[in-house]
C-alpha positions in Angstrom: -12.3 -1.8 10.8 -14.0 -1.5 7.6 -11.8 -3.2 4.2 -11.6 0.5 2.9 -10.2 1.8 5.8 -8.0 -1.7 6.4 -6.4 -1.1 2.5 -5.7 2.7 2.6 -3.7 2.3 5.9 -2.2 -0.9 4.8 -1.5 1.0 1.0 0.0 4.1 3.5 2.4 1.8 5.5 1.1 2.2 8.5 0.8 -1.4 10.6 -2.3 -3.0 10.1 -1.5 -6.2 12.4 -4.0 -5.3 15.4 -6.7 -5.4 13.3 -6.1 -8.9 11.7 -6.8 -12.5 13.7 -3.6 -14.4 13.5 -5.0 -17.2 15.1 -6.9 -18.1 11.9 -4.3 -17.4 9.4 -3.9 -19.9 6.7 -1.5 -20.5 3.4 -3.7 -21.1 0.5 -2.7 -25.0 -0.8 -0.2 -25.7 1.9 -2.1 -27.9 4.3 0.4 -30.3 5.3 -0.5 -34.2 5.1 1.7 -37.2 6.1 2.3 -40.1 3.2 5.0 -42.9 3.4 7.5 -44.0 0.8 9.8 -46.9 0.7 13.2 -45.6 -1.4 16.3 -48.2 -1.7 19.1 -47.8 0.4 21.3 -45.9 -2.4 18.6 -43.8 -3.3 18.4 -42.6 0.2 22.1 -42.3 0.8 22.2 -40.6 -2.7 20.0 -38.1 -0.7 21.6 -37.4 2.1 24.6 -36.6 0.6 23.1 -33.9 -1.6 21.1 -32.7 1.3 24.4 -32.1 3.5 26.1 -31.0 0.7 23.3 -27.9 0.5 23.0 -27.5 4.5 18.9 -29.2 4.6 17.4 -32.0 5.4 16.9 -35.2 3.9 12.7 -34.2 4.0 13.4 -30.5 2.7 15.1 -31.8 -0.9 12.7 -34.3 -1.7 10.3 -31.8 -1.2 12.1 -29.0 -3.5 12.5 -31.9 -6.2 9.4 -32.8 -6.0 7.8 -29.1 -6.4 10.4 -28.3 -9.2 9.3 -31.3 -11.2 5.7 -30.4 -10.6 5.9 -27.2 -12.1 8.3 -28.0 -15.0 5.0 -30.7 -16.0 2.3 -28.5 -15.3 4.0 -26.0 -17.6 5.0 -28.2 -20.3 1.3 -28.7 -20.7 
């Protein structure tokens, strides 16, 4: 399917999902890679309360803190 006939039927609302390859779908900037951090006990256990407290896990907060402050820095600049 040419990318003029693949917009007007997307733009129409008709489904459009045959004619994309899944298998090669990727989110722009959210390759995942593995890193290790050493936290003291309280900070961890400071952690998992707010994290039970909100229903996520201990991985899932430190990731939305993490993203929250790197925004709120990149647009302070």
């Amino acid at each position: 399917m040419k990318a003029k006939k693949f917009d007007s039927e997307f733009d129409s609302g008709k489904d459009v999902t045959d004619a994309l390859d899944i298998s090669k779908a990727q989110r722009p900037l959210q390759k995942q890679r593995r890193v290790n951090v050493d936290f003291p006990d309280w900070m961890i256990e400071s952690l998992d309360r707010e994290a039970s407290r909100l229903g996520i896990t201990r991985q899932s907060i430190i990731k939305v803190w993490l993203a929250e402050r790197l925004e709120q820095t990149a647009s302070d600049k």
